[in-house]
N, C-alpha and C positions, 0 to 999 in steps of 0.2 A: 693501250689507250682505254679511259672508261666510255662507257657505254652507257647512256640511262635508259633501262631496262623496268620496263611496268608489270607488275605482277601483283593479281587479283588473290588478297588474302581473304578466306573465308574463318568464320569462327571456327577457330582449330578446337575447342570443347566442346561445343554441339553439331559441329557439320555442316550441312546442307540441309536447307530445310525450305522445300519448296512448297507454293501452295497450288493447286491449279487451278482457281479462281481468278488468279492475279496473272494475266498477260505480261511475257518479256523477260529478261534475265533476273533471274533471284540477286536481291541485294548483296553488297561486297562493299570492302572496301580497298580503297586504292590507291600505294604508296609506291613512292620511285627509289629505285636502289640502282646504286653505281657499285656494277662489277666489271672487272679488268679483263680483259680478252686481249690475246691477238690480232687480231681481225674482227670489225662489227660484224657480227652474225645475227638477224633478226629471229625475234624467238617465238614460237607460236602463244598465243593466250591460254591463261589457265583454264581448262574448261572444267564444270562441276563436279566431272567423273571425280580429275586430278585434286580437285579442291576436297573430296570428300575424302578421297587416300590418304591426303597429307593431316587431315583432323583425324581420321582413324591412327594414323602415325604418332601422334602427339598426346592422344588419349592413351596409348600403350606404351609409351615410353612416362607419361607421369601414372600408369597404374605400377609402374618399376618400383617408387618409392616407398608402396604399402610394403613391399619384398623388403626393401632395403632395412626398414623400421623394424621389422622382424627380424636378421641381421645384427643388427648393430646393439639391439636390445634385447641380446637372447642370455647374455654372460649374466646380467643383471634378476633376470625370471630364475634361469636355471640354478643360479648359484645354492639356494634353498632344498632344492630340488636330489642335487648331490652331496647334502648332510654339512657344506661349509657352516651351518650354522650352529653344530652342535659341537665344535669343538674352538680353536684358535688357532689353526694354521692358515691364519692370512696372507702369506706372503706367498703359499701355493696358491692360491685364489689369484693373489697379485698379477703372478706369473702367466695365467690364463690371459688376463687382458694384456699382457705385454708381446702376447703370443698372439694375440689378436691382432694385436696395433703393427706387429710386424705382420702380419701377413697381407694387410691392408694396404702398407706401406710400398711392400715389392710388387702385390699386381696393379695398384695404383700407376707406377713407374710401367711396369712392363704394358700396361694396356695402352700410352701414349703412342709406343712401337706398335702395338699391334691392330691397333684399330685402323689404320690406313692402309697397312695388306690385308687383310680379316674382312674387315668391315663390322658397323657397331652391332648390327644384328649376331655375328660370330660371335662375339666378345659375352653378348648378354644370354646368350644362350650356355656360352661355357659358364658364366656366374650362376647361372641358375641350378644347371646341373652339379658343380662343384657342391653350390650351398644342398644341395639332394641328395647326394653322396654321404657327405660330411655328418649331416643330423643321421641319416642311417647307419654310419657307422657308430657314432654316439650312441643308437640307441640299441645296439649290437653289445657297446663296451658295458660290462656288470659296474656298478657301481662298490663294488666288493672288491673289484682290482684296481692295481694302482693307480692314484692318480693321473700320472704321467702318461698312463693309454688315453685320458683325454687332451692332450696337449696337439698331440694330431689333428684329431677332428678339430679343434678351435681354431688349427693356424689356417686349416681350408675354407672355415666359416670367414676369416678373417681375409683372406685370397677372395672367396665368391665374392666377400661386399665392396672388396678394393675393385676388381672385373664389374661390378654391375652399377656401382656409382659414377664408375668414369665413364662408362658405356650410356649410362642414363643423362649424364652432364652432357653429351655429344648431343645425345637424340634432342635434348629438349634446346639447343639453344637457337633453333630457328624461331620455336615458339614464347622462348625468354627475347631474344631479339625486337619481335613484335609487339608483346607483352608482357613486360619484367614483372608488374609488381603481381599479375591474376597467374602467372607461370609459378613464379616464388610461392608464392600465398599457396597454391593448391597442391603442390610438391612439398612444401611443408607439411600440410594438413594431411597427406596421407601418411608422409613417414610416422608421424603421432600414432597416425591409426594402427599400423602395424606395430608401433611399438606395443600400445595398448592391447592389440591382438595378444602379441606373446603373455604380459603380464595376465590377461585373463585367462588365457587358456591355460596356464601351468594351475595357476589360482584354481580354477572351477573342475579342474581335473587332479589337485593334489592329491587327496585321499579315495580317488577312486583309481586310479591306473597307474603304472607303474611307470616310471620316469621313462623306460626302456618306448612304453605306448606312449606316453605323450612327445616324444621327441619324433616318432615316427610319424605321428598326427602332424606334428611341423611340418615334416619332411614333403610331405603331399601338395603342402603350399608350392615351393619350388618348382615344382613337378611339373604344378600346372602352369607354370609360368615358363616353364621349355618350350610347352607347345605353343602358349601365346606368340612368345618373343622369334620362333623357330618361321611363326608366318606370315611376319613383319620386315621389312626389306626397307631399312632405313638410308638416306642418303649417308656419301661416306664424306662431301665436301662442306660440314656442314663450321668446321673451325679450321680457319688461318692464323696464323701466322703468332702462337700462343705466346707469352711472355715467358723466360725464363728464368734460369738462373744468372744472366746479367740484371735484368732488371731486380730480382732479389737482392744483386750485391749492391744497386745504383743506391735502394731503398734504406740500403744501411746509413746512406749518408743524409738521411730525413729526419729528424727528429720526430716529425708529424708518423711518419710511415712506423717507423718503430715501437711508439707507445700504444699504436693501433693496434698492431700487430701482436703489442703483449696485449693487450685489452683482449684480445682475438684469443689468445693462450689460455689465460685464467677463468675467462667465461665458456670457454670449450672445454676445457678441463671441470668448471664447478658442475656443470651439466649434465654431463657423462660420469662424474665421482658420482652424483645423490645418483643417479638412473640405474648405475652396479649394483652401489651397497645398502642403498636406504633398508632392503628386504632384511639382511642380515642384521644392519643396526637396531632396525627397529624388532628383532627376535631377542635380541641380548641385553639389548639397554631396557626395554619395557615389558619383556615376555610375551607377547604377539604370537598368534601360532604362525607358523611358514603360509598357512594359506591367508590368514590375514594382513601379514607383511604385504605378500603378495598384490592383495587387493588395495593396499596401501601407498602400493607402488601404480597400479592403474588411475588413483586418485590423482597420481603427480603427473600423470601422463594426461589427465581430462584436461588438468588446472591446465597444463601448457597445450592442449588444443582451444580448447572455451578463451581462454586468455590472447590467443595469434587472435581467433577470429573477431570477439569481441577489442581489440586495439586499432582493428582496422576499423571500426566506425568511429575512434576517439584519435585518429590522426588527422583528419582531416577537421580538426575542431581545436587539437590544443597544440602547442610545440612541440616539435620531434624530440630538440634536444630537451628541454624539459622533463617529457614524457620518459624519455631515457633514462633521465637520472634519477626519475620518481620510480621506475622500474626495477632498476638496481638497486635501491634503500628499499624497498618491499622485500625482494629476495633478500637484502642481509638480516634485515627483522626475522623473516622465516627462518633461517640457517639458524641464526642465534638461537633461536625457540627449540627449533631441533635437536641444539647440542644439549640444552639444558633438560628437556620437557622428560617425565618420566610416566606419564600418561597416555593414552589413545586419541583421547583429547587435543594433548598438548600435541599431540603427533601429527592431526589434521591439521589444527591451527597454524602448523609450521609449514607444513606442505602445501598448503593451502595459498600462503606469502611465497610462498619459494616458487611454485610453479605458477601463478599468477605474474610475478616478479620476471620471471626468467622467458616468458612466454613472447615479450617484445621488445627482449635485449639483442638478441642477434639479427631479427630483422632491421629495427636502427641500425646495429653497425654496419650491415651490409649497405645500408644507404649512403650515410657519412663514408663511408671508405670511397663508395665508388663515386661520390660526388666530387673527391680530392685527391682521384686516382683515378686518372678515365680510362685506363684500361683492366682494371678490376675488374674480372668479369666473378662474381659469386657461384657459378655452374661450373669450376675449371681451377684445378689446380696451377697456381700461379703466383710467383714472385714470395714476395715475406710473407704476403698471407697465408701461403701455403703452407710454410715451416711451423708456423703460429698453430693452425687446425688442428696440422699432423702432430706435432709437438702436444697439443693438447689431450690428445688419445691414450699420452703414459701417464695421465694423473691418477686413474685408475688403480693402473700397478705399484706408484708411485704410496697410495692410500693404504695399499695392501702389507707393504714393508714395514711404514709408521704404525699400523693395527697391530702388527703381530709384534712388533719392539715396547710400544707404550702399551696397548691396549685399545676397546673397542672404539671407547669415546673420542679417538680421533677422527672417524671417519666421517664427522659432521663439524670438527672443529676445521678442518684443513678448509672445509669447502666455507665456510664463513671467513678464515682470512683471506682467501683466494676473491672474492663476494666484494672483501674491503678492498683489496687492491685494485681489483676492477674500476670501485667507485674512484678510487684517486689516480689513477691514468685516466680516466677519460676527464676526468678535471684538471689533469695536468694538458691534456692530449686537445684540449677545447681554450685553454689558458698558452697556449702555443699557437695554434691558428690565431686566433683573435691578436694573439702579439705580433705575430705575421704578417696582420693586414689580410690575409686571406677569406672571401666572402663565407659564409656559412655556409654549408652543403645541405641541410634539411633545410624540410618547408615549417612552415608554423599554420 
């Protein structure tokens, strides 16, 4: 039977914060949730102690993301770092992120099992230490031996961030539940920041230390994130009843669900294509040194934090969808600049559209999707969006085979037709609702 069950939420990002001038319970606030029990069992009140646990809780599971950022944007830094750029075997390059993309893939899948006998704190502790391992093995292997001795360490980089995303998706959706959009928003803003992390630190450290140290200076990041996450005791009931692979197959029969879904492909794909290879294109096509590629690549990474933060004071002023589509024709202007630009110039000016552009396309989609799919949850692998994401991970590798058959100038052409199709599903995908009769799902 339900139960309505009152429970005093305290600001999960600042705590408790008492004055002792002011007589009587520190403010709160106070929402009713129906959960299903057995039998009514009456629950004790949350007291501050418990309020402050669960804000310490939620601030250690969104400091995850700065890890994650680092992670997922390490193929990208490093590439430069282990000489890809001085020769043309792209499609070994390629093969790195498709070694990544699988190894994401399987502990993604396996962490689902594991996190309810484990518990999320298990899970984030083995990602942490995986990804610690992994960079130290890396910075073990000579860059003088084969290749394929890093093929290893990338699939474990690739396992840790599959283990510590899902594990991270768990921890935060008590805090996404209360507050979706300052949950999103700041779990965003730090993956940026680690991404930005890695692109400076290889940057600021190219010509002084050897790939071997700067990988082990990574390595130390994880480290310390063992013992954070090792003394943290996260709840384990914090997701029911997750959508599957039915509802993935129901979604086939949507037209709506599916053009999203590709929307969701090619803009996850354009994102993670420029975050790989922009370092390298931009050594080959303009002559750039590796450390200034580098820093070239932290530029892209500003544009898309300054961009998330600066969209959110322009949402609540102008149209979503609007605003959407004027964000996607900024990024295709950029991409096109980039293919052509043979300048440093030309090279900001493009980066500059491209990450401005791309900085408040997936937070939109995430909104439309899940105003037209209530069970969309954006923290949780789930149904076609899930295939979409995942799917979008081999464009990478996908860039990597086109580079090494045609040459370099693909690797900024794919991501501009990718940019265009984007623009035309979501006008197809918005020209579908509206024929539907279905109300709009953003605000204006």
């Amino acid at each position: 039977m339900d139960l309505q069950k009152t429970v005093v939420i305290r600001e999960f990002l600042y705590g408790i914060s008492e004055s002792p001038r002011r007589p009587g319970p520190p403010a709160s606030v106070t929402i009713s949730l129906s959960l299903a029990w057995d039998a009514p069992m009456p629950q004790p009140p949350v007291t501050p102690t418990e309020g402050a646990l669960q804000a310490g809780k939620a601030r250690t599971a969104l400091a995850g993301f700065y890890l994650a950022g680092i992670l997922m944007s390490f193929l990208g830094s490093i590439l430069p770092a282990w000489g890809y750029h001085l020769g043309s075997d792209f499609a070994m390059a390629g093969m790195l992120f498709l070694t990544m993309a699988l190894g994401i893939t399987a502990a993604a899948a396996a962490a689902r099992r594991l996190i309810p006998r484990k518990g999320i704190s298990f899970v984030l502790v083995t990602a942490s230490a995986v990804a610690c391992g992994a960079l130290v093995y890396l910075s073990a292997v000579s860059i003088f031996l084969s290749p394929w001795w890093r093929v290893l360490g990338v699939l474990l980089i690739g396992v840790s961030f599959g283990f510590l995303i899902s594990g991270l998706f768990y921890a935060v959706t008590a805090a996404y539940r209360h507050d979706p959009a300052a949950t999103l928003n700041i779990a965003g803003v730090l993956f940026v920041l680690g991404s930005l992390t890695t692109a400076v630190l290889v940057s600021g450290t190219f010509y002084v230390y050897t790939v071997g140290s700067i990988l082990f200076l990574l390595a130390l990041i994880p480290g310390f994130f063992i013992g954070m996450f090792a003394k943290t005791r996260f709840r384990r009931d914090v997701v029911r009843n997750e959508p599957g692979w039915r509802e993935a197959l129901h979604d086939f029969r949507s037209p709506s669900a599916v053009l999203f879904a590709l929307v969701l492909f090619f803009q996850f794909g354009n994102e993670w294509s420029i975050a790989g290879w922009l370092p390298v294109f931009l050594i080959q096509r303009i002559g750039v040194s590796p450390a200034s590629s580098l820093a070239l690549l932290a530029l892209y990474w500003i544009c898309l934090l300054l961009g998330r933060v600066f969209a959110q004071h322009l949402l609540a002023r102008v149209s979503h969808t609007r605003f959407l589509l004027l964000s996607i024709a900024a990024a295709l202007f950029g991409c096109l600049v980039l293919s052509l630009t043979k300048t440093v110039f030309g090279a900001v000016f493009g980066i500059l559209f491209v990450g401005g552009g791309f900085a408040a396309v997936y937070p939109l989609l995430v909104e439309m999707i899940g105003g037209q799919f209530p069970y969309f949850h954006p923290t949780l692998f789930n149904g076609i969006f899930s295939l979409a994401m995942t799917g979008g991970l081999l464009a990478p590798w996908t860039l990597g085979l086109f580079a090494d058959y045609y040459g370099i100038w693909v690797l900024m052409l794919l991501p501009l037709v990718g940019t265009f199709l984007v623009f035309l599903l979501l006008l197809l995908a918005l020209l579908e609702r509206r024929l539907s009769g279905r109300p709009a799902a953003t605000s204006t």
